[in-house]
C-alpha positions in Angstrom: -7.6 -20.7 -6.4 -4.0 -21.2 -8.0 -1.4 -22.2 -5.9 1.1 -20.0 -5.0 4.4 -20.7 -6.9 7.1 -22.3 -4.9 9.3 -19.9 -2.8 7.3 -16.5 -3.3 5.1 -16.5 -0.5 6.0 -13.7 2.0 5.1 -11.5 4.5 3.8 -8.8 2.5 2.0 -11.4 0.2 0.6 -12.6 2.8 -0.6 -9.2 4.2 -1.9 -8.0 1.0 -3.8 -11.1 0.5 -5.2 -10.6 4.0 -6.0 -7.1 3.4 -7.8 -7.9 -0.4 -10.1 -10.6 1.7 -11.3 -7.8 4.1 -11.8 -5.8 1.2 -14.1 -7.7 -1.1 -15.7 -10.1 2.2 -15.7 -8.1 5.2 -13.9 -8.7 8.5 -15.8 -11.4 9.1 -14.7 -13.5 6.8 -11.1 -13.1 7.8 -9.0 -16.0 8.9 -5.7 -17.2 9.0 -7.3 -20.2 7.2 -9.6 -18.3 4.7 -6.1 -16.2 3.5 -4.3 -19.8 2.9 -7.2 -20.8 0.7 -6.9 -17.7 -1.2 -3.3 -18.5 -1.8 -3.4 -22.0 -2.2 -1.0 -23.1 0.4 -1.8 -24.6 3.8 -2.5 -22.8 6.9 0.7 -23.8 8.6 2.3 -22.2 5.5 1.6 -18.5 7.1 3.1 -19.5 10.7 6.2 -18.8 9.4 5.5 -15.0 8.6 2.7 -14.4 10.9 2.6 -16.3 14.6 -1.6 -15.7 14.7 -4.7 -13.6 13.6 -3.7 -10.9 15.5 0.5 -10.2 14.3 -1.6 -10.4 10.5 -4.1 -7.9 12.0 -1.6 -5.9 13.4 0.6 -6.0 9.6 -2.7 -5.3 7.6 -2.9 -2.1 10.2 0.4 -0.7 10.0 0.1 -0.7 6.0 -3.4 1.3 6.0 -1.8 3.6 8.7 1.4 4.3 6.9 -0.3 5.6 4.4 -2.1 8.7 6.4 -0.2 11.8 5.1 2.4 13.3 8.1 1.1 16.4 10.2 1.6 19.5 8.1 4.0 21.9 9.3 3.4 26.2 9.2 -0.1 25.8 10.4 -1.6 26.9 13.3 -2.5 23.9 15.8 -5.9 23.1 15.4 -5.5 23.1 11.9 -2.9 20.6 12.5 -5.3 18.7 14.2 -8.0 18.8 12.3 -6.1 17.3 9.2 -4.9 14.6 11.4 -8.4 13.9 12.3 -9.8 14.5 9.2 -7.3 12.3 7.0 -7.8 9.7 9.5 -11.7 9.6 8.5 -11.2 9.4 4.8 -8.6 6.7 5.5 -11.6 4.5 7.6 -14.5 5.2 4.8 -11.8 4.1 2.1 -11.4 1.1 4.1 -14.1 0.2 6.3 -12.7 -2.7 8.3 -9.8 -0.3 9.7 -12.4 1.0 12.1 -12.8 -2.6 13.3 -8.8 -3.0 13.5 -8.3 0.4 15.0 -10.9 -0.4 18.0 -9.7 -3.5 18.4 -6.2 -2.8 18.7 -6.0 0.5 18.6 -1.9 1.3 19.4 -0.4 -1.7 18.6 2.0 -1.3 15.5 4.7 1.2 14.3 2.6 3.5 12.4 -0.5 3.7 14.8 2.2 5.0 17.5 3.4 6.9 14.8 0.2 8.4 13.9 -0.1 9.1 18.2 3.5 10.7 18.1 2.1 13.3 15.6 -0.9 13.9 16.8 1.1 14.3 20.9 3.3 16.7 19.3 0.7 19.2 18.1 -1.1 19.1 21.7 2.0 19.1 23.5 3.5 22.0 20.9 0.0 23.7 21.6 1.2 24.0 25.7 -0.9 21.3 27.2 0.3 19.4 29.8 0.6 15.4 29.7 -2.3 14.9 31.4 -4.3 16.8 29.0 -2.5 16.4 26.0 -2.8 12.4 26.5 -6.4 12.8 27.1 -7.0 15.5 24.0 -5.4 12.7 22.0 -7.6 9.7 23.3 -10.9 12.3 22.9 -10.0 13.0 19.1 -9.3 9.2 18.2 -12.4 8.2 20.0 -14.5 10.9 18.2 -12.7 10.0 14.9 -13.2 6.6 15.6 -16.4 6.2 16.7 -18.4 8.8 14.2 -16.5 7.9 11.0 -17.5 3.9 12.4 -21.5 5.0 12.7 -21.0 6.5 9.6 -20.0 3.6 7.5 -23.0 1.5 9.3 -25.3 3.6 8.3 -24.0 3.5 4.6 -24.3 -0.1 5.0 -27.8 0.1 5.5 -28.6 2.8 3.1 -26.7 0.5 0.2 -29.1 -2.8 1.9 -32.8 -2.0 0.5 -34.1 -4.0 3.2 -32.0 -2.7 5.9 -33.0 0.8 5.2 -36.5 0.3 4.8 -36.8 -1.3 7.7 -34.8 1.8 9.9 -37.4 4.3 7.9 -40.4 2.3 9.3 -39.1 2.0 12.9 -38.5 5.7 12.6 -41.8 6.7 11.1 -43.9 4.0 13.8 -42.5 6.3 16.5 -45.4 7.5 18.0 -45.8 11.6 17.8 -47.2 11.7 21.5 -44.8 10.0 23.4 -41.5 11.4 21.3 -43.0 14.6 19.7 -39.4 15.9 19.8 -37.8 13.3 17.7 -40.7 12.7 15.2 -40.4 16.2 14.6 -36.8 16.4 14.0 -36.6 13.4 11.8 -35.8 15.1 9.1 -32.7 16.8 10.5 -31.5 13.6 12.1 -31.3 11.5 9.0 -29.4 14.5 7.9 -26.6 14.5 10.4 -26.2 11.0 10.3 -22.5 11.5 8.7 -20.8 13.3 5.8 -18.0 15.7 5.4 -20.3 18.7 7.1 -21.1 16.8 10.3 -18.1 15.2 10.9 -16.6 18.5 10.7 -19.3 19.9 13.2 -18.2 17.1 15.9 -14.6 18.3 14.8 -14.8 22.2 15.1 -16.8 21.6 18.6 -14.2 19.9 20.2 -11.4 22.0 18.7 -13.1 25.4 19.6 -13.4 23.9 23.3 -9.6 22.7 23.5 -8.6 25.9 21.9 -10.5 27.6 25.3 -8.4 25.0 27.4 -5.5 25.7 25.7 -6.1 29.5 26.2 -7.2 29.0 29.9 -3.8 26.9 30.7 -1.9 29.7 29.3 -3.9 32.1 31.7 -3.2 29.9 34.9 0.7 29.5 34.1 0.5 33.6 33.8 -0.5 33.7 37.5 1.1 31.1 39.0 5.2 31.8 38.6 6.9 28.7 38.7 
């Protein structure tokens, strides 16, 4: 690897370098040390931008993030919602290790509070109270989070020959006795194993269900003047 010229390494260099290594290696081939090979400088070299893994972490976070489009306007809530959700999920599967960072550490940074702030101002503009509209939030970043994350693992083992052939064998050694309801609805499992239709499922559930909440709060203010 070339070394970098004399007075160009910065911060954003330094990030995008990061962010390239996660890209081609995976996240587990991150370190501070591993980006200062990369660049050809020394590892002390990036103390000056970045204090530890995590402030590079956090820097490699707030870029992906700041790209997510802001919440559209003129639409009804849950359809603000669900393109929050939804542009969150193409954001993760065109980057897998975000799902790592965003589970890790999932509000530190300007844009992932930015990203909350939007997503807060729907529920809250929708009539929820805190309480609700904090947990709303937390139940659609979970969902996001954690589908969109069992989504790109089983790609993973769909691109790994080996990988795959192994999950098809434990699935088909499953005895038809003892789990006569999963053998039989193999089929439609490996189907809803991700994909824009089941995510969407997930999505529309959980919407239709706040939309009832939301509905139901609007009932109980109704009856109970303040």
């Amino acid at each position: 690897m070339a070394r970098t010229p004399r007075n160009t390494l910065s911060a954003d260099l330094i990030m995008r370098t990061a962010m390239a290594l996660m890209e081609s290696k995976g996240i587990s081939a991150f370190s501070l040390r591993a980006v200062a090979a990369e660049l050809g400088v020394g590892p002390m070299a990036l103390y000056t931008y970045f204090r530890n893994k995590d402030e590079l972490y956090d820097a490699v976070r707030d870029h992906l993030m700041s790209l997510l489009p802001p919440v559209p306007t003129g639409e009804p809530w849950p359809d603000q919602a669900r393109a929050v959700c939804r542009s969150l999920r193409s954001l993760m599967l065109q980057h897998p290790f975000l799902a790592h960072l965003l589970a890790s550490r999932p509000l530190s940074g300007h844009e992932s509070a930015r990203v909350a702030e939007g997503l807060l101002g729907v529920l809250c503009g929708a009539g929820f109270d805190a309480e609700t509209a904090a947990r709303t939030h937390t139940t659609l970043f979970t969902y996001v989070l954690g589908s969109t994350s069992w989504e790109i693992q089983m790609a993973a083992e769909r691109r790994d020959p080996d990988a795959w052939r192994q999950l098809r064998a434990s699935m088909e050694s499953l005895s038809a006795q003892e789990f006569p309801i999963v053998v039989s609805l193999a089929h439609e499992l490996a189907r809803t194993t991700g994909g824009d239709e089941q995510f969407d499922y997930g999505l529309d559930l959980l919407l239709t269900a706040l939309q009832l909440k939301a509905g139901h709060l609007t009932t109980e203010r109704v009856r109970t003047p303040s």
